[in-house]
N, C-alpha and C positions, 0 to 999 in steps of 0.2 A: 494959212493952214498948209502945213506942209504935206509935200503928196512923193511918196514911195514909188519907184519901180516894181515892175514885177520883179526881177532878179534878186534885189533888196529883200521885197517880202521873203518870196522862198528863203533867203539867206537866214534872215532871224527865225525862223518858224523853224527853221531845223536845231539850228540853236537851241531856240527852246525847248522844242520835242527832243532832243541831245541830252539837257539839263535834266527835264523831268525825270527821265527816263533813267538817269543815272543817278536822283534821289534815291526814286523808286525801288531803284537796286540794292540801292543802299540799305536803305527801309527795310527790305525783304530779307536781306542778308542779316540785318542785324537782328531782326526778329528769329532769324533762323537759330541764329548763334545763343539769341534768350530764351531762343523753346528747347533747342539741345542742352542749354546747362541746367536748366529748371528739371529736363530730363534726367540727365546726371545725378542733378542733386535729389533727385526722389528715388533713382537705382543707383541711388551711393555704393549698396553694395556688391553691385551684377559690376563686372569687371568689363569693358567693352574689347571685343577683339579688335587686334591688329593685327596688319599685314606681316609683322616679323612673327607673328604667332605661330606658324610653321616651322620658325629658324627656332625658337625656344620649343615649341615641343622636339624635334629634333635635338636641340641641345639635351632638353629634358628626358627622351627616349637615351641618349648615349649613356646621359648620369648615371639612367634605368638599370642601360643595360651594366656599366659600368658597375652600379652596384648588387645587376643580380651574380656579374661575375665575381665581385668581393663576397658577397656573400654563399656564392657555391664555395670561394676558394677556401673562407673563413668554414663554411661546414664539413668542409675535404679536411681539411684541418686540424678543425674540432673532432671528426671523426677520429682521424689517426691517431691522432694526441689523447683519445678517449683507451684506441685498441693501444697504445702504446702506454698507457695507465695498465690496462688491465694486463698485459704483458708482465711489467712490472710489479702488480699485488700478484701475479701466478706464482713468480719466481721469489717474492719474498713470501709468498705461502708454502711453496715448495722449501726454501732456506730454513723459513723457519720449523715446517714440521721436520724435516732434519736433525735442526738445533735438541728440538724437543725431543727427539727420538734417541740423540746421541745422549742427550743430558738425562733420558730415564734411562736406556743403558748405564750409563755412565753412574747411575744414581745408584740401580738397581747392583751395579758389581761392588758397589761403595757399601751398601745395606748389606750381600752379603757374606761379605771380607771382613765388616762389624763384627756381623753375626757368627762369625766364623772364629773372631777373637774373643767374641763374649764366650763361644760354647770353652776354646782353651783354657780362657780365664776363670771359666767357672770345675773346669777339669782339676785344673792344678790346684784351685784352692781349695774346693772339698777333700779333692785327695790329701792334700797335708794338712785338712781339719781331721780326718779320721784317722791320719796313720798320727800323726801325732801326739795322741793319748794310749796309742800301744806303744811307743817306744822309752813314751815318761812310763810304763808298766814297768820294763826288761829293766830299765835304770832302777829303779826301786826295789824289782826282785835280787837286782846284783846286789846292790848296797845292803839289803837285808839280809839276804845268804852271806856276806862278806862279815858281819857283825855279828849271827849269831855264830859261823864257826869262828870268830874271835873269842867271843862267850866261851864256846865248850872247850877248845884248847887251852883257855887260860884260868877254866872252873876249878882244876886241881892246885890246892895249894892258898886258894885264896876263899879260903873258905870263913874266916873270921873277919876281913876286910868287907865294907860296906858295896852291894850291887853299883859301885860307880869304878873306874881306873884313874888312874895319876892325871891324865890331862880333864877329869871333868866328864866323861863321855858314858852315857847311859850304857852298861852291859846286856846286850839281851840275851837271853835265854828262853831254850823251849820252855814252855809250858808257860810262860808269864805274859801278863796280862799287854808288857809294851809288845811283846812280840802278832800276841793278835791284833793290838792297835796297828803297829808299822805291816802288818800283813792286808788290813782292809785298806790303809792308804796305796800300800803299792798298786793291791788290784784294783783298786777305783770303786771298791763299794759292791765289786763281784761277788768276794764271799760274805760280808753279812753287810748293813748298812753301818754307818757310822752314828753314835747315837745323836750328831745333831740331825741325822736323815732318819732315824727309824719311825717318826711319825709320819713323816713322807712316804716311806718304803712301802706303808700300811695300806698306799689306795696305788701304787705307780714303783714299777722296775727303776731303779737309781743304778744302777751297772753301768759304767759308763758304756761296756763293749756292746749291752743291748742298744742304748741308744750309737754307737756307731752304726749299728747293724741297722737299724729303721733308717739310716741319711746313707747304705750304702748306694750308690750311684744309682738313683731311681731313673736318673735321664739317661745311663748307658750301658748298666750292666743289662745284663739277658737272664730270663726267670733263672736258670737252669744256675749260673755264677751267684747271684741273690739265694739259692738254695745251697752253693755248696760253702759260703759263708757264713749261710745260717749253723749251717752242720758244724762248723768249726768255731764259730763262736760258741756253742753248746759246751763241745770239748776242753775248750778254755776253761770255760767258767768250772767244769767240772774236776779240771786239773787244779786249779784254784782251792777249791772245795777238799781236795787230796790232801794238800798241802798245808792246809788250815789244820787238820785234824792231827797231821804229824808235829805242828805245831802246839797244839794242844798236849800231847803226849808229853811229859816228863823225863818218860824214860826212851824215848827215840834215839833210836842210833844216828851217830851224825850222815852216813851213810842212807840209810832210810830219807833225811832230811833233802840230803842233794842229789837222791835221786827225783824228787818230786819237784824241786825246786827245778831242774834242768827240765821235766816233764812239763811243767808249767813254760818254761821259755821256749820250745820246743811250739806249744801250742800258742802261744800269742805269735809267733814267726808266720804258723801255717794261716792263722786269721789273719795277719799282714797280707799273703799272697794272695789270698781270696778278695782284699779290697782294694790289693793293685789291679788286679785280676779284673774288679768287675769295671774299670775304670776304660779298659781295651786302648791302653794308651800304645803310639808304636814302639817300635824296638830302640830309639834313641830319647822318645820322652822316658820310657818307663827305665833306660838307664839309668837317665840324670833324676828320677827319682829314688832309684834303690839306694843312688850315691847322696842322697840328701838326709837317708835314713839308715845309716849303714849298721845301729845295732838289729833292728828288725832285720837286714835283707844280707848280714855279712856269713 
């Protein structure tokens, strides 16, 4: 049997107590490490802090800050870029009611400068709608006055010879029925109707000068020029009427005849003035008028 010192024992007994004890540790340790991931693994999702947790929030505070200064600088920004919008619709509100202001100006001098050549245009062509059937008159009276004193100068002598002359040309004569024909043509239906108008004539005035007189210038003459036209259209007509009867007469002196005849041209002149008259055209329209009409105005 083998037999130990004391020295010996204590030696291994520490050993031992050495060994155990640094299972033990072991043991404890490793348990530690399976009850911490067991733990883990059931707060999978509670984040466990660390000691750098301070250096990331920190980090995290600068990002913070970092981004509350982007984002002031981004609404400083936004702001201006907002007021510098609104700057900009001022001034293209401002430009444009401008625009608009010039262009209804602009519209309205356009409208009327129109309106200004409509009223000319409407000046000048009534005017030589009306004067123009008293100057076809004055032609008609000439021609007719010129034809019967052909007639009566050339009645002596030709007395067996048929109412016609060598070239063809109707003779008129007082008292005959062409001369009151070519007398209601000249005056336009003044002194009696023509018979394709006298069933017309029965309900409605055919005179052509009445109806000048109802179209004289309703948009420019003044009551007062409208009444002294009327007067003179009256005179016309009644000079017409003179003239007709001397026409009728057989025994009319040729004398008698061109007194009336010049009475009558005398009176379609002064109805001319009356309806340049009521027109109030100025002193250089109403020239190049007279001169467009020069047996009414000469």
């Amino acid at each position: 049997m083998r037999c130990f010192s004391a020295p010996a024992a204590h030696s291994s007994s520490t050993v031992a107590l050495f060994s155990h004890q640094t299972k033990t540790t072991r043991k404890s340790r490793a348990r530690e490490r399976f009850c911490s991931r067991s733990i883990r693994d059931e707060n999978a999702g509670v984040k466990p802090r660390r000691d750098d947790d301070d250096d990331e929030e920190e980090v995290f505070g600068g990002e913070r800050e970092m981004r509350t200064s982007h984002t002031n600088t981004n609404a400083t920004t936004t702001h201006r870029s907002k007021r510098g919008r609104r700057k900009k619709r001022d001034i293209l509100l401002a430009c444009g009611s401008l625009l608009l202001f010039s262009n209804t100006s602009s519209s309205q001098k356009e409208e009327e400068a129109f309106a200004a050549g409509m009223m000319d245009f409407t000046k000048q062509s009534q005017s030589t709608f009306q004067l123009g059937p008293l100057q076809v008159t004055l032609q008609r009276l000439r021609t007719l006055r010129n034809d019967i004193f052909t007639s009566l100068e050339e009645e002596e002598g030709k007395e067996g010879k048929k109412n016609e002359d060598d070239t063809g040309v109707v003779v008129v004569k007082p008292g005959s029925e062409e001369a009151i024909a070519r007398l209601r043509n000249a005056t336009l239906d003044c002194t009696s109707a023509r018979p394709a108008l006298e069933a017309y004539a029965n309900v409605r005035d055919v005179c052509t000068l009445s109806i000048v007189l109802k179209s004289v210038s309703k948009k420019f003459a003044t009551e007062e020029a409208r009444e002294r036209a009327r007067e003179r259209k009256d005179e016309t007509v009644q000079a017409f009427a003179e003239l007709e009867r001397k026409l009728r007469d057989v025994n009319a002196s040729k004398e008698d005849i061109d007194a009336e005849f010049e009475n009558s041209r005398a009176s379609v002149k002064r109805f001319a003035e009356s309806v340049l008259e009521a027109f109030d055209f100025s002193d250089e329209e109403e020239k190049v008028k007279r001169e467009a009409f020069p047996d009414l105005f000469s």
